[in-house]
C-alpha positions as CSV (number, residue, x, y, z in Angstrom):
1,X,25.9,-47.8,21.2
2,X,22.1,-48.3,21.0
3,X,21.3,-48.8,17.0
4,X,18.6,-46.2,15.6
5,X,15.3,-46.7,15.3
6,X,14.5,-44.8,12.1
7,X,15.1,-46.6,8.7
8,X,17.2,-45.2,6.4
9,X,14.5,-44.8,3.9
10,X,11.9,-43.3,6.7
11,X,15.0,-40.9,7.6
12,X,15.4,-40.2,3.8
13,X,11.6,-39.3,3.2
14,X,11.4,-37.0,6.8
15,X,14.5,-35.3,5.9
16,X,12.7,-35.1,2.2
17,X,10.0,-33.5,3.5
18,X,12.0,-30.5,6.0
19,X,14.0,-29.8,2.5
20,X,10.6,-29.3,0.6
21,X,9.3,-27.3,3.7
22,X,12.5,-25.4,3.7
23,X,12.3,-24.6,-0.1
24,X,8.7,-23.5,0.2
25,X,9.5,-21.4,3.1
26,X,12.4,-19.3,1.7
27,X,10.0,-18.8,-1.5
28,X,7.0,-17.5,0.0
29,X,6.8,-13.7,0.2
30,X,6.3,-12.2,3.8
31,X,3.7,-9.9,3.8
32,X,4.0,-6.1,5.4
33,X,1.4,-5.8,7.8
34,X,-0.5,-2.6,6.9
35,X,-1.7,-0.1,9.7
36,X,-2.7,2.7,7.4
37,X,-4.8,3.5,4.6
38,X,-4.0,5.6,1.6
39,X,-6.4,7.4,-0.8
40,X,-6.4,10.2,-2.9
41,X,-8.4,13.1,-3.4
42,X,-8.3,16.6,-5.4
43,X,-7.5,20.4,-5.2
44,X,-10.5,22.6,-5.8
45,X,-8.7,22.7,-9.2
46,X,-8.0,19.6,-10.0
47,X,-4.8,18.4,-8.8
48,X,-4.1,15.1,-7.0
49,X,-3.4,15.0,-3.6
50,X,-2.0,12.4,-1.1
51,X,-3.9,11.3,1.6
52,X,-2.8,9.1,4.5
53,X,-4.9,7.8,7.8
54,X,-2.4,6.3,9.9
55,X,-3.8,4.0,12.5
56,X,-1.3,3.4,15.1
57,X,2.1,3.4,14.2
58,X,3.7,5.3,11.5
59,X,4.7,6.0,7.9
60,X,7.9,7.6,5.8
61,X,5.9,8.1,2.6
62,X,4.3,6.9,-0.4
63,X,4.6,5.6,-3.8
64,X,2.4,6.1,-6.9
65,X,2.8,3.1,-9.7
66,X,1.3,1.4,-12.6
67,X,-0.9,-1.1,-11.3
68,X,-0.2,-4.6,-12.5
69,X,-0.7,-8.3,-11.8
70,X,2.7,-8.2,-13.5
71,X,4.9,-6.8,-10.8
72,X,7.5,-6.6,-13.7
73,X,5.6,-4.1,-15.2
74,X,4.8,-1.9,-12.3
75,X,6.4,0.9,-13.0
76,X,6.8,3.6,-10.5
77,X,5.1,7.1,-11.3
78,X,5.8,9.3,-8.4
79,X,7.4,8.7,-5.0
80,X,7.2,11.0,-2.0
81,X,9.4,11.3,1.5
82,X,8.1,13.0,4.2
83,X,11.0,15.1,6.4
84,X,9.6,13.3,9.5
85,X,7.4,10.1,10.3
86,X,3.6,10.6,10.0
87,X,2.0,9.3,13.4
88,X,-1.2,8.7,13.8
89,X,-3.8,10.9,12.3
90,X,-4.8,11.9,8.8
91,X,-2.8,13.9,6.4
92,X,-2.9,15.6,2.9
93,X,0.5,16.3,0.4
94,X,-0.2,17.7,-3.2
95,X,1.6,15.1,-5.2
96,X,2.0,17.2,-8.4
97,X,3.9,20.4,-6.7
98,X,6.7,20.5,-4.4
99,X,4.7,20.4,-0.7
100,X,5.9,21.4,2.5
101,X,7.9,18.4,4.8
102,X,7.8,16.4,1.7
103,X,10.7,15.3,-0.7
104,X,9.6,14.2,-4.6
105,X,12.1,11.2,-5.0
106,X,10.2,11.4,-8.8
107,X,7.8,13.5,-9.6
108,X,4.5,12.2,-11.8
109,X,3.7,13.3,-14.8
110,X,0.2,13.5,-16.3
111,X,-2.0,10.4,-15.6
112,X,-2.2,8.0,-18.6
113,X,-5.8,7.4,-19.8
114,X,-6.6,3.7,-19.4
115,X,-4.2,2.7,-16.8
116,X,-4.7,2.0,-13.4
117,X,-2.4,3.0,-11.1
118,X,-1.9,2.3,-7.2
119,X,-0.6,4.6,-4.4
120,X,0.3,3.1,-1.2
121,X,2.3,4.6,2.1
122,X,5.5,2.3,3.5
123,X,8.1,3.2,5.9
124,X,11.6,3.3,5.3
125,X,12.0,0.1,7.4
126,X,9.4,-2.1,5.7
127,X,8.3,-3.0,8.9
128,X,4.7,-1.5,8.1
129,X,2.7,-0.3,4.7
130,X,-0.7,1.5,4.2
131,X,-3.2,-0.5,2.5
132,X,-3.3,0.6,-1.5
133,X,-5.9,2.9,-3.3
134,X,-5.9,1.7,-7.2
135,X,-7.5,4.0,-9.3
136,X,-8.0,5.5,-13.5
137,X,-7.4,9.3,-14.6
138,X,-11.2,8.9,-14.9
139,X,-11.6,8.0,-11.5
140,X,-9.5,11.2,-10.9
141,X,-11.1,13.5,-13.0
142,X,-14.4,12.8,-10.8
143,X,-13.3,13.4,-7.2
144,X,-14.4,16.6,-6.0
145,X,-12.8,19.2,-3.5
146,X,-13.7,17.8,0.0
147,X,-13.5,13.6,-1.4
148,X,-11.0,11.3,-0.5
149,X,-11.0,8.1,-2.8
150,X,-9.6,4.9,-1.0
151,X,-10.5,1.2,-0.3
152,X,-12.7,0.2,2.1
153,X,-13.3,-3.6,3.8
154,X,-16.6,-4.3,4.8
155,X,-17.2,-6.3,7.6
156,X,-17.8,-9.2,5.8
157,X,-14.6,-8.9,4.1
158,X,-15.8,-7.3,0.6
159,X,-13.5,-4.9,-0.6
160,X,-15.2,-1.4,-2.6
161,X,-13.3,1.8,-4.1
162,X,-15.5,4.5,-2.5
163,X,-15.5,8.1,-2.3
164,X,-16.4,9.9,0.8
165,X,-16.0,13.2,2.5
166,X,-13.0,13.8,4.3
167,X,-14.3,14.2,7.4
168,X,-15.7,10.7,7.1
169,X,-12.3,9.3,6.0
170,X,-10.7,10.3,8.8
171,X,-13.1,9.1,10.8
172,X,-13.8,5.4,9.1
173,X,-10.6,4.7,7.3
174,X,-8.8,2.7,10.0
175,X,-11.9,0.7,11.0
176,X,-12.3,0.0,7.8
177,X,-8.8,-1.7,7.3
């Protein structure tokens, strides 16, 4: 039998090392890779609707929450199904009414003054997500008819909250992922 030619303490540190690498591998949070974009907009009286570019593949719905750094204190507000996957394309759900091909898992209740709150699209897989729109009542109460509020990358990689028309939405929302 030909002896080894690692060291017992050379073995010990290597096999050290693929236990830390291990550990730091089943901690780490995989990511969702996101191939929509959700926003938000308003009904020519006020009420918050659901919007939803989707890029390429699909989504099953969305979820309104409490935006936190805390994730223990993101609390889910509202939560939406729709009756089939949305494909590719833009699409509009009232989020405070019953809407048609949609199912209210929980329904929202007035927005909170002074809290932010996030609504993002997922499917029922988790294989892919819409990138998040966060956003204040205030922020609400100033959309108009026609303007879809979401979060747009740059091409240098800055990230803005802007409001546009629909129409431009539609068409710059998924290049601007």
């Amino acid at each position: 039998m030909r002896p080894s030619t690692m060291s017992r303490p050379v073995f010990r540190r290597f096999a050290g090392a693929v236990a830390v690498g291990a550990a730091l591998a089943s901690t780490s949070g995989c990511t969702v890779p996101v191939d929509a974009v959700a926003g938000i907009s308003v009904t020519a009286d006020g009420r918050l609707l659901g919007v939803m570019a989707v890029c390429g593949h699909h989504m099953d719905g969305a979820t309104l929450y409490v935006d936190s750094d805390d994730t223990d204190k993101a609390v889910t507000v509202g939560s939406w199904r729709s009756d089939r996957p949305l494909r590719a394309g833009v699409t509009t759900w009232s989020l405070e009414s019953p809407a048609d091909g949609w199912t209210t898992t929980k329904s929202p209740g007035p927005l909170a003054a002074r809290t932010t709150y996030a609504f993002y699209g997922w499917t029922k897989d988790n294989s892919w997500s819409a990138s998040s729109v966060s956003f204040t009542r205030a922020d609400r109460d100033r959309l108009t008819l026609g303007k879809v509020l979401y979060d747009s990358i740059s091409d240098n990689g800055d990230e803005s909250t802007v409001a546009v028309p629909l129409a431009e939405f539609s068409a710059k929302a998924c290049r601007d992922m």
